[in-house]
N, C-alpha and C positions, 0 to 999 in steps of 0.2 A: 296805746289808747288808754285814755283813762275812762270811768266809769262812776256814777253814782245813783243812788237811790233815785226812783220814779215816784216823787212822792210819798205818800203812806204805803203804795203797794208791796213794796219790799222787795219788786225787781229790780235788777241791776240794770242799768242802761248805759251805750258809751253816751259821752259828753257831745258827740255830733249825731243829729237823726239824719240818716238817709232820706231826703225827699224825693217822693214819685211823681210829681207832677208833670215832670220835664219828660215820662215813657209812657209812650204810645203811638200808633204809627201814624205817620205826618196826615193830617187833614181829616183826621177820625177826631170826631170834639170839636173844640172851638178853638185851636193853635194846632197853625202849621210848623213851629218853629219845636216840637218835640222828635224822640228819639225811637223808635223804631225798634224790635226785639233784638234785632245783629249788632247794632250801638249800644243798644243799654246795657245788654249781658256784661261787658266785659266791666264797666263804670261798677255795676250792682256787686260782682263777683269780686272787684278788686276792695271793694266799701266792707264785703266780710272779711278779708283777707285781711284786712287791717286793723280788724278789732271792734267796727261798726256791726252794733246788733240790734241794734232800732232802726228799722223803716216805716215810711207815715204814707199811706197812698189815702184815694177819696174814689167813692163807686164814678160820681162825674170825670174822674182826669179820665181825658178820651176816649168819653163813653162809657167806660169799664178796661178798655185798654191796658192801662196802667194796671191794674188788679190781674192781669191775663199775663202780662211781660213777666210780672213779681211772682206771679203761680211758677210760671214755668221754670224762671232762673232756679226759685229756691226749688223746686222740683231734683233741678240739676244737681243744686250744691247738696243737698241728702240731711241737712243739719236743722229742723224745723224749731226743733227744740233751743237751739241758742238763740233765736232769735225772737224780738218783741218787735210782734206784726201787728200796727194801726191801721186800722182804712176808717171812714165818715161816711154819713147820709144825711142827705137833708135835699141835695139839689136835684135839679127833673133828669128821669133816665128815662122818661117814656111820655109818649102824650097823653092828653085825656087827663081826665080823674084820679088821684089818688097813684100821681106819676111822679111826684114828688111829696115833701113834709117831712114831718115829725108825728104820723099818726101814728096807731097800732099796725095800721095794715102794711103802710110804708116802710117801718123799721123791722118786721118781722119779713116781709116778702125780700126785701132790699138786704137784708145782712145774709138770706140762705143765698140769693144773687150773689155776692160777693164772695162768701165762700167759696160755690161754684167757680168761680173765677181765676181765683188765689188756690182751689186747691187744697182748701186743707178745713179741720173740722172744727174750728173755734179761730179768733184771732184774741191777742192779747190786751187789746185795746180799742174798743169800738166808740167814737164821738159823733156826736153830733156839731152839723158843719157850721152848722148857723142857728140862730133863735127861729122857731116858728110862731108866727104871732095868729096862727089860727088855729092853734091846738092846744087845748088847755095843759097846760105844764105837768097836772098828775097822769094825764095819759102816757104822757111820751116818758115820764121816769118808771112808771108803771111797767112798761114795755121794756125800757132796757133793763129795767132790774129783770123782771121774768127770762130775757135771752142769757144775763149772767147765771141766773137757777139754773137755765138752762143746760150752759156749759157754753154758750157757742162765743160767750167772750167773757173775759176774763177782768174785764176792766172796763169803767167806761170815761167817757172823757168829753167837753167839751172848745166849741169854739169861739172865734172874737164875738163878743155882744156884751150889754152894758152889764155893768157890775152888780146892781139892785135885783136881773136877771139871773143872772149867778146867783146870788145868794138865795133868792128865790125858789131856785132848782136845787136845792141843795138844803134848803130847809124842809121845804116839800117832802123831798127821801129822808128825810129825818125824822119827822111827823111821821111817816105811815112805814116806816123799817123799811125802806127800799135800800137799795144801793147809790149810794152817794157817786157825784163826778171825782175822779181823781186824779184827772189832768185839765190844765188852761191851754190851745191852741193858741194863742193874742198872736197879737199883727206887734212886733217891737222890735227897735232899732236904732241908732243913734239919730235917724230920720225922723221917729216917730217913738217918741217917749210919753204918750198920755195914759198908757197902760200904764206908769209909775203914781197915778193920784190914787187909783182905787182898785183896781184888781191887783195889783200885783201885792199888795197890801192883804187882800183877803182873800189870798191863795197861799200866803206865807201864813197868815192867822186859820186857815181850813186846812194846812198840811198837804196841798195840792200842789203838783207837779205842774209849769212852768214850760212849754216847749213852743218857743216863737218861733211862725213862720214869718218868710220875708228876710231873713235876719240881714242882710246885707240889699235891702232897701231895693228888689227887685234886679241888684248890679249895680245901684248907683254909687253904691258907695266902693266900687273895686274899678271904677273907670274916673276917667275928666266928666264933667259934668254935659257937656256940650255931646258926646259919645255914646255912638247909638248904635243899638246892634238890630239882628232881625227879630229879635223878642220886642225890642221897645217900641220898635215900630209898627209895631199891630196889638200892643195891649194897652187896650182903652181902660182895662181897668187900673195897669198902674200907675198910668196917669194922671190916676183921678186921685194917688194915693201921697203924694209931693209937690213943693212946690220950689218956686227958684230963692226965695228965700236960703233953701237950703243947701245952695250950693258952698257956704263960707266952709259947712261942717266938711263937705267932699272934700276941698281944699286943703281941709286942716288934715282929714286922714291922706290924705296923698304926701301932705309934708310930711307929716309923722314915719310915716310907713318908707321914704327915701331918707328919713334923717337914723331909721332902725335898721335901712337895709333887709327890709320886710315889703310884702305885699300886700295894697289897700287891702285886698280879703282878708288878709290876715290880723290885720289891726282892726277890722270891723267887727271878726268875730271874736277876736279875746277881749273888747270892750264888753262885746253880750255873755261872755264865759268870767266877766272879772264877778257880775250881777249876783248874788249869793239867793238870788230869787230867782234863778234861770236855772233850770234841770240840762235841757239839751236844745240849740236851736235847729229847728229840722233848714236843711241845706240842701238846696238841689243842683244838677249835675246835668248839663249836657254837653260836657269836654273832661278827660281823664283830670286834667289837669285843675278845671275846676275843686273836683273831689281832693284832689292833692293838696291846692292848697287848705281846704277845709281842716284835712287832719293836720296840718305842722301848725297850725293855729294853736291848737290845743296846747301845744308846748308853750305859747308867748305869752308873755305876765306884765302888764303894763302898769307903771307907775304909778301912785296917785295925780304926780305933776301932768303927765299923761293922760292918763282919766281925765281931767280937769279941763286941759288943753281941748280937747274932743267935744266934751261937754258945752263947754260954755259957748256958746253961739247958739244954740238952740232956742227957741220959739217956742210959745204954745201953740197946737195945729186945731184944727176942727178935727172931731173925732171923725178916722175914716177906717173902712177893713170890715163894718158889721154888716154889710150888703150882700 
């Protein structure tokens, strides 16, 4: 495994984030098609085993599920300290009032929830999931800088929302000595390149860590275009997140990746590993083999002619991922 800096914070991270969204037990949340405590253990335990020390979960993936699987593995594994523990808030875990956001009361009730969960007394990395556009911005940096004083995270981070927003949140803690964001969640992929006009730009210009989800375009880019599994066929939102346009680029990694004697995954994620603005793309895993191929990625080094090849068929998209 290789590894590198997390931004300005001066954690070491490997080059692949373990994604949690794929664990939690089937039909708890809004996807049937995730993994269950007996399935994931071994995916999770084998992702440390190989050198992965960042994992990215969110208090939503199944309900808090996801936060519960990830308490108990790393419970097992005994090693708390190697690892750089993400989870998010922003989406509804209750009804009623103040069951969701970006408030005070949300971010502080919600992050001791997650603890509880996960098991453990601070995480390394707390983002917010989504922009809230009903809570004034000094509040919500207000609040995660106080849980940083606090101790109960270490870092905080953001995710996909426009860039003006970003900078916004980020000059706000500047102004009033808060703690600044030091991670970019973005939605990027050879599918979806608009995070290249403006945030990726002033995440490189703000010293800010880089960790795209999606990075292999929800699967589309490790199958035929046409090939559908049980995830794609019940997620309405990643269909809202491509389009058939895009099938020339599939195409092209499928050739590539049989003319390298490589795996479309594999070529999808060393394109986003070639990006010198990508820190680590979080990867998720509901087959051993998934995770497998994520780590031999790391080793594959693509050409410029390469790059190029991939690249060019690309489109500008309508901005999609900030919902």
């Amino acid at each position: 495994m290789q590894y590198v800096k997390l931004g300005s914070t001066g954690l070491d991270v490997s080059r692949i984030c373990l994604g949690a969204m794929s664990f939690g037990e089937p039909g708890r949340g809004r996807h049937d098609w995730t993994l269950g405590e007996d399935d994931a253990r071994p995916i999770i335990l084998r992702a440390f085993e190989a050198g992965v020390n960042f994992v990215d979960t969110a208090n939503v993936y199944s309900a808090g599920g996801s936060e519960e699987i990830l308490g108990k593995v790393l419970a097992e594994y005994g090693h708390r300290d190697e690892i750089v523990l993400a989870t998010k808030v922003n989406g509804r875990m209750r009804p009623g009032p103040n069951g969701q956001g970006l408030s005070r009361k949300a971010i502080l009730s919600e992050l001791d929830a997650s603890l509880r969960r996960l098991g453990v007394d601070h995480v390394d990395l707390y983002q917010i999931h989504r922009w809230d556009p009903h809570t004034p911005i000094e509040v919500t940096m207000e609040a995660l800088h106080d849980v940083v004083k606090a101790g109960k995270a270490l870092h905080i981070g953001a995710s996909s929302m426009w860039a003006w927003q970003f900078a916004k949140a980020q000059h706000t803690a500047e102004r009033h000595g808060w703690t600044p964001f030091a991670t970019m969640q973005n939605h990027y992929n050879l599918l979806y390149r608009e995070e290249e006009r403006e945030m990726l730009p002033l995440c490189v210009d703000q010293g800010v860590g880089v960790i795209p989800w999606s990075p292999l375009a929800r699967g589309r880019l490790t199958r035929a275009w046409d090939a559908t599994t049980a995830r794609t066929e019940t997620d309405e939102f990643g269909r809202s997140l491509y389009r058939d346009e895009d099938r020339e680029i599939v195409d092209r990694v499928l050739e590539l990746a049989e003319r390298r004697g490589l795996l479309p995954a594999q070529i999808g994620l060393a394109w986003l590993l070639s990006k010198p603005t990508v820190t680590a793309p979080i990867v998720g895993a509901t087959k051993r083999q998934h995770l497998e191929d994520a780590l031999s990625a790391v080793d594959v080094t693509l050409s410029a002619e390469e790059v190029a090849f991939l690249e060019e068929p690309y489109r500008p998209h309508e901005v999609a991922g900030f919902a």
